[in-house]
KOLMAR-739591 format. One record per residue (C-alpha): chain; residue number from 0; residue in one letter; z, y, x. Coordinates in Angstrom, 1 decimal, always signed. Layout:
N
{chain A | n NUM | res a | up Z | north Y | east X};
...
***
This chain:
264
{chain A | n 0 | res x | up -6.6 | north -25.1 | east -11.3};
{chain A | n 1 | res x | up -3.0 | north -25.3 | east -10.7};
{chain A | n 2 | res x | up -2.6 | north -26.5 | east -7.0};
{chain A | n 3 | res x | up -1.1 | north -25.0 | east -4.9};
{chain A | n 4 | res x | up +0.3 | north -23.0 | east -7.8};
{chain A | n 5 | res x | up -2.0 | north -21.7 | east -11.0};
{chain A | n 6 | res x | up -4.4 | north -19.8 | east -10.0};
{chain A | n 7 | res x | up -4.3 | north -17.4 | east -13.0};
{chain A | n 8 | res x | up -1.4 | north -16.0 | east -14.7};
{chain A | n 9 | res x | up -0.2 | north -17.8 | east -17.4};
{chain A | n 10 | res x | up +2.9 | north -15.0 | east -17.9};
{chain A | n 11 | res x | up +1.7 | north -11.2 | east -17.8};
{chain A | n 12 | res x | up +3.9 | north -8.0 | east -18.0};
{chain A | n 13 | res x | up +3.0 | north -5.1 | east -19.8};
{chain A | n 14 | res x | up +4.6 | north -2.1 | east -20.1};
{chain A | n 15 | res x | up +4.3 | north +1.6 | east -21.7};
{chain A | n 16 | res x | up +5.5 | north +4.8 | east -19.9};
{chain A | n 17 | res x | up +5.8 | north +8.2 | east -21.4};
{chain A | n 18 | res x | up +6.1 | north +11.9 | east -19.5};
{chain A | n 19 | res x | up +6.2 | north +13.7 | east -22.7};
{chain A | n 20 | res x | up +3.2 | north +13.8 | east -24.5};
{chain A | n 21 | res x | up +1.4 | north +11.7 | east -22.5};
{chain A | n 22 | res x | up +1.6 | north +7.4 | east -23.4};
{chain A | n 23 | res x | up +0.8 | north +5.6 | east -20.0};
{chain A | n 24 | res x | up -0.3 | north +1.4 | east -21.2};
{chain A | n 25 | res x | up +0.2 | north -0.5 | east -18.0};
{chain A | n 26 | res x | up -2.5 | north -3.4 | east -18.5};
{chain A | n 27 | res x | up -2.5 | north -6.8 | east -16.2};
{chain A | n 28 | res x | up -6.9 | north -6.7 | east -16.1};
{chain A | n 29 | res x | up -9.6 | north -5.1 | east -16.4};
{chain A | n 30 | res x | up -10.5 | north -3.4 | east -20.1};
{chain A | n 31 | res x | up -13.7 | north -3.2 | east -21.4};
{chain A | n 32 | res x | up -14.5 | north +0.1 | east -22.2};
{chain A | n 33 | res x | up -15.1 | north -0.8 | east -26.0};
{chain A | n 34 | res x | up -11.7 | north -2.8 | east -25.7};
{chain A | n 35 | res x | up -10.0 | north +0.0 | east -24.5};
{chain A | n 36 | res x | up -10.7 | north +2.7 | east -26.9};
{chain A | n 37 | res x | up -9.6 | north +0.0 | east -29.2};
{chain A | n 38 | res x | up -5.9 | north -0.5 | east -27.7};
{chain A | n 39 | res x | up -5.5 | north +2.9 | east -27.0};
{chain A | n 40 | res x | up -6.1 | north +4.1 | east -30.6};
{chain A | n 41 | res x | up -4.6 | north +1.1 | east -32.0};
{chain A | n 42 | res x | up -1.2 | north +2.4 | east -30.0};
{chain A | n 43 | res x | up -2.0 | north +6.2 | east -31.0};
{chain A | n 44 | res x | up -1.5 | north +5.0 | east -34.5};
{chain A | n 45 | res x | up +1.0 | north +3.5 | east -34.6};
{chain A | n 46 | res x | up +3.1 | north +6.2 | east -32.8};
{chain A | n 47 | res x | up +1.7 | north +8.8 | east -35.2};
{chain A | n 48 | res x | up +2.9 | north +6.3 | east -37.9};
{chain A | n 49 | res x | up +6.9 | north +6.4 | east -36.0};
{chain A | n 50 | res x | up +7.6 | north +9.7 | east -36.0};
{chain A | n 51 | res x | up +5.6 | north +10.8 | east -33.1};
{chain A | n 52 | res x | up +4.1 | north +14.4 | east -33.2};
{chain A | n 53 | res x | up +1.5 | north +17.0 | east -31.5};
{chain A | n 54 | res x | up -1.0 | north +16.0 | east -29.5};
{chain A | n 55 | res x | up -1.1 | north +12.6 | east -28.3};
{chain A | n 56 | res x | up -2.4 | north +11.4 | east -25.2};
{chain A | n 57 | res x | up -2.6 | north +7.8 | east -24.3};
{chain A | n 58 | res x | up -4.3 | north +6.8 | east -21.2};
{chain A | n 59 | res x | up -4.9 | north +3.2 | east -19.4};
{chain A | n 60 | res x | up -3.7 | north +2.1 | east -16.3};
{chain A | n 61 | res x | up -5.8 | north -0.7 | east -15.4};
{chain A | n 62 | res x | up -4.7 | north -3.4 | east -12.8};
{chain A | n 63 | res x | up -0.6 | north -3.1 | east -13.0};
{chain A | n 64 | res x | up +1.5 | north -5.5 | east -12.2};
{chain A | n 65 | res x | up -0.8 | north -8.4 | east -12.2};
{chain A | n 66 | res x | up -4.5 | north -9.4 | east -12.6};
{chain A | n 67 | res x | up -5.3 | north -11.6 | east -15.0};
{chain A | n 68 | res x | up -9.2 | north -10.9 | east -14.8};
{chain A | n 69 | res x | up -11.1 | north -9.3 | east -17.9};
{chain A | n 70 | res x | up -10.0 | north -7.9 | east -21.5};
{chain A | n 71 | res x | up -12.7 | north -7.8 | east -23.9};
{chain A | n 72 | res x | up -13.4 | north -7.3 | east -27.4};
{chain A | n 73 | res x | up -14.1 | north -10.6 | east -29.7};
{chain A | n 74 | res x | up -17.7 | north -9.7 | east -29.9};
{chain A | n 75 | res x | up -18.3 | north -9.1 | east -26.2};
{chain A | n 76 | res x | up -16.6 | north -12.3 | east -25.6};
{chain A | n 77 | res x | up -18.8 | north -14.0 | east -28.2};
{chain A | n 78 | res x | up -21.6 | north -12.9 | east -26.1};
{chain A | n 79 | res x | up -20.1 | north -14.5 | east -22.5};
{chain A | n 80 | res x | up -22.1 | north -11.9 | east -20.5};
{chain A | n 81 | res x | up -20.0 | north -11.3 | east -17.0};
{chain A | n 82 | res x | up -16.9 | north -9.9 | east -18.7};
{chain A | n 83 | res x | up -16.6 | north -11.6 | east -21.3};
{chain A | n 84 | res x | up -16.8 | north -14.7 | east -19.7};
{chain A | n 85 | res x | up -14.2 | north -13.7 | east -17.1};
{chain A | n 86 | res x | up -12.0 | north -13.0 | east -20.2};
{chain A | n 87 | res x | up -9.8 | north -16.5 | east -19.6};
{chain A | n 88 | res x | up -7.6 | north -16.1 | east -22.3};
{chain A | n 89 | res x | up -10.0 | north -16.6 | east -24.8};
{chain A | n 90 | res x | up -11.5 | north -14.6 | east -27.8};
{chain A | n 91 | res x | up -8.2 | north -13.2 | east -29.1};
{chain A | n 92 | res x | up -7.3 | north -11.5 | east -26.1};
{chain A | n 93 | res x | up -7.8 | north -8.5 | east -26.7};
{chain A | n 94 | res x | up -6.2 | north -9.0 | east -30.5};
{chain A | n 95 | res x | up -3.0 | north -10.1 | east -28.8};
{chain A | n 96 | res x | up -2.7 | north -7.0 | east -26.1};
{chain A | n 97 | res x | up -3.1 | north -4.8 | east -29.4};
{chain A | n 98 | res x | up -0.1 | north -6.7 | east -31.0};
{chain A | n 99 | res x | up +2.2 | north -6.7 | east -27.9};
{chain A | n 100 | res x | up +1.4 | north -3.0 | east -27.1};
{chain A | n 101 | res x | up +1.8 | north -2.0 | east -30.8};
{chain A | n 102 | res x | up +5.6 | north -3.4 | east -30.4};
{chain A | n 103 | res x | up +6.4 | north -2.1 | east -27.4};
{chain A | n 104 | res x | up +4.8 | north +1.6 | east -28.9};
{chain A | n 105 | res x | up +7.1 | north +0.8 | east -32.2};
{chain A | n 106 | res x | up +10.1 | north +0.9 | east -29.7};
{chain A | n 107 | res x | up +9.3 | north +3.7 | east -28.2};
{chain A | n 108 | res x | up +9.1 | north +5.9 | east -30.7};
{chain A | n 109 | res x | up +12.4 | north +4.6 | east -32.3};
{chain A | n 110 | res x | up +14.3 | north +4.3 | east -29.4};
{chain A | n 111 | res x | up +14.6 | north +1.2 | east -29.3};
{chain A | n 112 | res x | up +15.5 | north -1.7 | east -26.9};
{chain A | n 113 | res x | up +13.1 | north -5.0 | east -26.8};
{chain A | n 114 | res x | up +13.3 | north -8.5 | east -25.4};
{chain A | n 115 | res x | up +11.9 | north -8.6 | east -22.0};
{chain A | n 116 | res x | up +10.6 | north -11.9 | east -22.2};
{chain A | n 117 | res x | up +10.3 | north -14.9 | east -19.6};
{chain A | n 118 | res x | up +9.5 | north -13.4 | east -16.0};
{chain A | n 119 | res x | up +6.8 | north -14.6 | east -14.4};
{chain A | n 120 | res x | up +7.4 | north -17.4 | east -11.6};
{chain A | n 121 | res x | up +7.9 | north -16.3 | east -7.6};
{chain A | n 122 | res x | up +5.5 | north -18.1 | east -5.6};
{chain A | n 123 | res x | up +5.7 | north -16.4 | east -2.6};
{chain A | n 124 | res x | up +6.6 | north -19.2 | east -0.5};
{chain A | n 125 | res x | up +3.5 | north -21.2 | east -1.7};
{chain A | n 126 | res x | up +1.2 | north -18.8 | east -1.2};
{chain A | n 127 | res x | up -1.6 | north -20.1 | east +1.7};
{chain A | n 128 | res x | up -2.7 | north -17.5 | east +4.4};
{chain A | n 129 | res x | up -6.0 | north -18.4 | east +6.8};
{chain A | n 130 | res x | up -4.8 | north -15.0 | east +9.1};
{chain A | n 131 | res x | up -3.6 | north -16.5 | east +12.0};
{chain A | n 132 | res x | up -0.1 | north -16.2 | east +13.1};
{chain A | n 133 | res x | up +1.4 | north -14.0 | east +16.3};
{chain A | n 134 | res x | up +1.7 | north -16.8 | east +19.3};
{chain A | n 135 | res x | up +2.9 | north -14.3 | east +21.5};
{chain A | n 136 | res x | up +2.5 | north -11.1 | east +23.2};
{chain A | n 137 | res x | up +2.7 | north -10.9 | east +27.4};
{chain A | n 138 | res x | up +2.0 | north -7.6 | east +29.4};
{chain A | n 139 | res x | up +0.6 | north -7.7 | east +32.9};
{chain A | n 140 | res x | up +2.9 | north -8.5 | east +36.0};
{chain A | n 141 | res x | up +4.7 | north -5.5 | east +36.8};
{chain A | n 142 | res x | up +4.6 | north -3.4 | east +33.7};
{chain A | n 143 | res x | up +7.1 | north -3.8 | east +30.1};
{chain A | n 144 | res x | up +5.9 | north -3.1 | east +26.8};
{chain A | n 145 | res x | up +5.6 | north +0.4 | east +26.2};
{chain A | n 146 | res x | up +4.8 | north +1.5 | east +29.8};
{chain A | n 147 | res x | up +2.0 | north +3.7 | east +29.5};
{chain A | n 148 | res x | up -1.8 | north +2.7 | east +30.5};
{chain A | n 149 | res x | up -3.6 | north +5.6 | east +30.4};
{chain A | n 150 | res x | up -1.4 | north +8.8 | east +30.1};
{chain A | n 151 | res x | up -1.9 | north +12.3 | east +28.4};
{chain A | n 152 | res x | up -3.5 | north +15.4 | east +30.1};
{chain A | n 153 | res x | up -1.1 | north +17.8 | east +30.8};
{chain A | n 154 | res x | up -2.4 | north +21.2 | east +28.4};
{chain A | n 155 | res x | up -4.8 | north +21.1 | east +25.3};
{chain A | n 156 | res x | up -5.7 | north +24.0 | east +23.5};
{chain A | n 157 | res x | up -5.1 | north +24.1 | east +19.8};
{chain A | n 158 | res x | up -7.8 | north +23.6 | east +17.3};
{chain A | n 159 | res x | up -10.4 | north +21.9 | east +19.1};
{chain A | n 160 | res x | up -8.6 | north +19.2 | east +21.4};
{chain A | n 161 | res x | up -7.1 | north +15.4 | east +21.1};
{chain A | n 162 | res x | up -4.2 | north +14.1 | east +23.0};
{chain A | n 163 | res x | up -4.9 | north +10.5 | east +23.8};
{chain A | n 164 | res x | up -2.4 | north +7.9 | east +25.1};
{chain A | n 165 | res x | up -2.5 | north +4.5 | east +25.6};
{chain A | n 166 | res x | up +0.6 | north +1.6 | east +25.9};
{chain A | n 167 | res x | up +0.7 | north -1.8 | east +26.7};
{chain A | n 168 | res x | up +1.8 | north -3.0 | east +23.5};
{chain A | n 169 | res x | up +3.1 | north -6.2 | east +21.4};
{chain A | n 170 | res x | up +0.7 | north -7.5 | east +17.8};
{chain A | n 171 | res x | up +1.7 | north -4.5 | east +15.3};
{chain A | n 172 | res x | up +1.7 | north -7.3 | east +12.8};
{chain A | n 173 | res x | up +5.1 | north -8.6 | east +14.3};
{chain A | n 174 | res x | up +6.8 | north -5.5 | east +12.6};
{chain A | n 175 | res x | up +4.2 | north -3.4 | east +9.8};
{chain A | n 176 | res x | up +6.8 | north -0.9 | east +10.4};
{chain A | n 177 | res x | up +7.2 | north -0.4 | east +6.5};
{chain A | n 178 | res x | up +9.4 | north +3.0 | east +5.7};
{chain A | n 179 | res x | up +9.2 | north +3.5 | east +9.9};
{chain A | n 180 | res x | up +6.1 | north +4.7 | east +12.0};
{chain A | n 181 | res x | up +4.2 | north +3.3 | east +15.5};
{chain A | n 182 | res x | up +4.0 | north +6.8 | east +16.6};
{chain A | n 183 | res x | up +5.7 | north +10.4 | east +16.9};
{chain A | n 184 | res x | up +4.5 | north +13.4 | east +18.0};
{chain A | n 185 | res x | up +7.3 | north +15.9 | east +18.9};
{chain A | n 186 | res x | up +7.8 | north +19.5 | east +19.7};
{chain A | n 187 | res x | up +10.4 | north +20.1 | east +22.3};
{chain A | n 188 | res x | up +12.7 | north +22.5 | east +21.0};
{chain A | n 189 | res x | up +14.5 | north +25.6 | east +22.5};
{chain A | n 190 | res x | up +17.8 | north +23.5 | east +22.6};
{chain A | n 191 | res x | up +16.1 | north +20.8 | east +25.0};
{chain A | n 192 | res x | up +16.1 | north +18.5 | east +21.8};
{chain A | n 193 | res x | up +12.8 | north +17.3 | east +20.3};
{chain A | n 194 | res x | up +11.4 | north +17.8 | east +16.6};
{chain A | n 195 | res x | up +8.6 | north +15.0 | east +15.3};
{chain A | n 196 | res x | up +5.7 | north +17.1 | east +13.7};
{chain A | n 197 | res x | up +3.1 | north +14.2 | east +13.0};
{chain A | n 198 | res x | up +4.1 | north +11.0 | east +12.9};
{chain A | n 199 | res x | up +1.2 | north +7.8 | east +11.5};
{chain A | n 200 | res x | up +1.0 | north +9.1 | east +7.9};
{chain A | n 201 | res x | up -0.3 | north +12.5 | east +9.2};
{chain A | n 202 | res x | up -3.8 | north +13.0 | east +8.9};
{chain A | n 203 | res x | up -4.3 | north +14.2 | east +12.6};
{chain A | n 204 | res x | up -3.1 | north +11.5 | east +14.3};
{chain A | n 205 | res x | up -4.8 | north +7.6 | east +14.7};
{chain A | n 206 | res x | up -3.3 | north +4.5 | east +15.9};
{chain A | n 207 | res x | up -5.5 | north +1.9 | east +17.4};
{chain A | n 208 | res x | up -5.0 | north -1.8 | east +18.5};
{chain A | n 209 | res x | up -6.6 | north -4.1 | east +20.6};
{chain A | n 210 | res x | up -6.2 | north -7.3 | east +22.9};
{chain A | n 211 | res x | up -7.3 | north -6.8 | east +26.4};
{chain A | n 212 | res x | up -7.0 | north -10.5 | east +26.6};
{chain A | n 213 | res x | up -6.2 | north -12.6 | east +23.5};
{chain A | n 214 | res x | up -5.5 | north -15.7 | east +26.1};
{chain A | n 215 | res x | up -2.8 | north -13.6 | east +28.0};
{chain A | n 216 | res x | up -1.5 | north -12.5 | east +24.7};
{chain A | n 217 | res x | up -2.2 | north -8.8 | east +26.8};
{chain A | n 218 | res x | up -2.9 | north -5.7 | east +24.5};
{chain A | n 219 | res x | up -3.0 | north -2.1 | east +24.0};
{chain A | n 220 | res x | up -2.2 | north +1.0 | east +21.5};
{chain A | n 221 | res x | up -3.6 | north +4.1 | east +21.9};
{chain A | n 222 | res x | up -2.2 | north +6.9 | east +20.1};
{chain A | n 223 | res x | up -5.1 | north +9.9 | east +19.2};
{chain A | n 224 | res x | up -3.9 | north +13.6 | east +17.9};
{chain A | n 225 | res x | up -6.3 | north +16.0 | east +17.3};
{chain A | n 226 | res x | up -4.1 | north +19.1 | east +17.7};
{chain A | n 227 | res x | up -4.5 | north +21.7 | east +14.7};
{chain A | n 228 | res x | up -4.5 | north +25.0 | east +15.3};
{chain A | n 229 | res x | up -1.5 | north +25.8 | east +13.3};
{chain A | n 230 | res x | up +0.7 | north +23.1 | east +16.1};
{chain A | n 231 | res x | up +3.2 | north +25.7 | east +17.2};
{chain A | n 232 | res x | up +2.6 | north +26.2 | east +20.8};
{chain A | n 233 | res x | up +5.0 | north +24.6 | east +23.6};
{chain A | n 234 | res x | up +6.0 | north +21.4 | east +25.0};
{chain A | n 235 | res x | up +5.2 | north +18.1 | east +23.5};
{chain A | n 236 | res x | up +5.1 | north +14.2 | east +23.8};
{chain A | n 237 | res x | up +3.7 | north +11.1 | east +22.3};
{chain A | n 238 | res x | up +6.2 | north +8.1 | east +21.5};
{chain A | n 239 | res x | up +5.4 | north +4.8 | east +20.4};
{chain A | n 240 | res x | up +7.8 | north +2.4 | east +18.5};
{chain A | n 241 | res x | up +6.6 | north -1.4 | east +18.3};
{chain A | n 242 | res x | up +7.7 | north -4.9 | east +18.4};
{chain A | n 243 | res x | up +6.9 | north -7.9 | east +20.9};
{chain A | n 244 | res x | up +6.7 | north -11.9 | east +20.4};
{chain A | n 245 | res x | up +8.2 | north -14.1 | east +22.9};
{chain A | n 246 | res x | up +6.3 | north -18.0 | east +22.7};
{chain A | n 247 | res x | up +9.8 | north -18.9 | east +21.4};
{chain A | n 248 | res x | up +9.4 | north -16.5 | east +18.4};
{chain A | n 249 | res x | up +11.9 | north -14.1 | east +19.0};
{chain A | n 250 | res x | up +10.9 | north -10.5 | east +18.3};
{chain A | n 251 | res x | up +12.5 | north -7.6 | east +20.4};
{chain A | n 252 | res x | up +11.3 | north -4.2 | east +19.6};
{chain A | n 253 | res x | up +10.4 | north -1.4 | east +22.3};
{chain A | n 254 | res x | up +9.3 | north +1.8 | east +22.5};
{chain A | n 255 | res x | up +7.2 | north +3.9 | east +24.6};
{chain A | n 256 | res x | up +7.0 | north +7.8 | east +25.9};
{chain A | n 257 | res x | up +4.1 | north +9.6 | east +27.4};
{chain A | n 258 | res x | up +4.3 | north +12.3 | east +29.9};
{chain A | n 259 | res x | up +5.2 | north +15.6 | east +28.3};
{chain A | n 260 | res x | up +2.0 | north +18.2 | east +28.0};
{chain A | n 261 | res x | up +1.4 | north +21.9 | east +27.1};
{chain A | n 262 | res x | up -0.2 | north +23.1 | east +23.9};
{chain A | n 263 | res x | up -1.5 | north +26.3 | east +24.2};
***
């Protein structure tokens, strides 16, 4: 099927890495078991047979780069159990992985440079998505986006206690804040300033997100840290960082505070 692009890859990138002794053979599918301890000996050899010395290791990395479903060996695919009949490039498949990694091993070990070969196509901008898009995001009369709803105690106790806070906030899917964060947690330092400690790629904190009203476009995050007991004791707050849709799809980001609380 090739609308609205192919639906399989008809160009597929492979690649070998090496941290010293150890051969890494990025594969585009899914080896067989029997097809793998083919390639990887196969590519074992022939670095043995280039001047490469000591113990070998050469492992698979299965799905890199691309998916071009299943690798199997001729026999399995002669067979056309589930794998083998998912193997779409035919019989040979696994005969032609063994060539191309066998070059690109050959290289390797000699130092040498090799063609790169076509690239596959970019078809981003055909790609089809049934999520449905942001229409907008709206707060209730009264409050902005990132006032808080439902605020923070004012002392926890470390150890066995979760700071919970709650903003009136735009879709997180206007920004997936890639490289950035939805959420700090930060220390108040001696110098007045503030130090973040957890932000959402720390395991003791959770972001959640909800519409209160999908028709009003109203929603809310709410922030959870369960405070460890090696938090440093002191002063602390909660921030939240997001981004809101106006109907004429412009996206202003905003950010929120909580009150400040005591961890003891």
């Amino acid at each position: 099927m090739t609308y609205p692009y192919q639906w399989e890859p008809s160009i597929v990138p492979i690649q070998i890495l090496r941290l010293g002794q150890l051969f890494i053979l990025a594969v585009p599918g899914e080896f067989s078991t029997m097809a793998g301890r083919r390639l990887r000996n196969s590519v074992k050899k022939t670095l043995v047979q280039n001047g490469i010395t000591g113990q070998i290791d050469v492992v698979i990395a299965g799905l890199s780069n691309t998916y071009s479903d299943y690798i199997t060996t001729p026999e399995e695919y002669s067979v056309q159990r589930y794998e083998g009949a998912s193997t779409i490039y035919g019989p040979y498949t696994l005969p032609a992985y063994i060539q191309e990694f066998n070059k690109l091993a050959t290289a390797l070990a000699k130092h040498e440079s090799v063609d790169k070969g076509p690239s596959p196509p970019n078809e981003l901008n055909k790609q089809w998505s049934v999520v449905p898009p942001v229409l907008f995001d709206a707060v209730p009369i009264g409050k902005s986006f990132g006032d808080v709803k439902q605020d923070v105690h004012s002392s926890y106790t470390r150890g066995n206690s979760t700071a919970t806070v709650s903003f009136w906030a735009g879709n997180p899917r206007n920004d997936l804040m890639i490289s950035k964060t939805f959420l700090t947690v930060e220390h108040k330092t001696n110098s007045s300033g503030w130090q973040v400690l957890f932000t959402d790629a720390s395991w003791e904190t959770r972001f959640r997100w909800k519409h209160t009203s999908e028709i009003l476009g109203e929603s809310l995050a709410t922030i959870e840290w369960d405070i460890p007991s090696s938090a440093p004791k002191g002063t602390y707050r909660i921030q939240h960082f997001g981004h809101h849709k106006r109907p004429i799809n412009h996206i202003t980001a905003y950010s929120g505070t909580s009150s400040q609380f005591q961890v003891v």
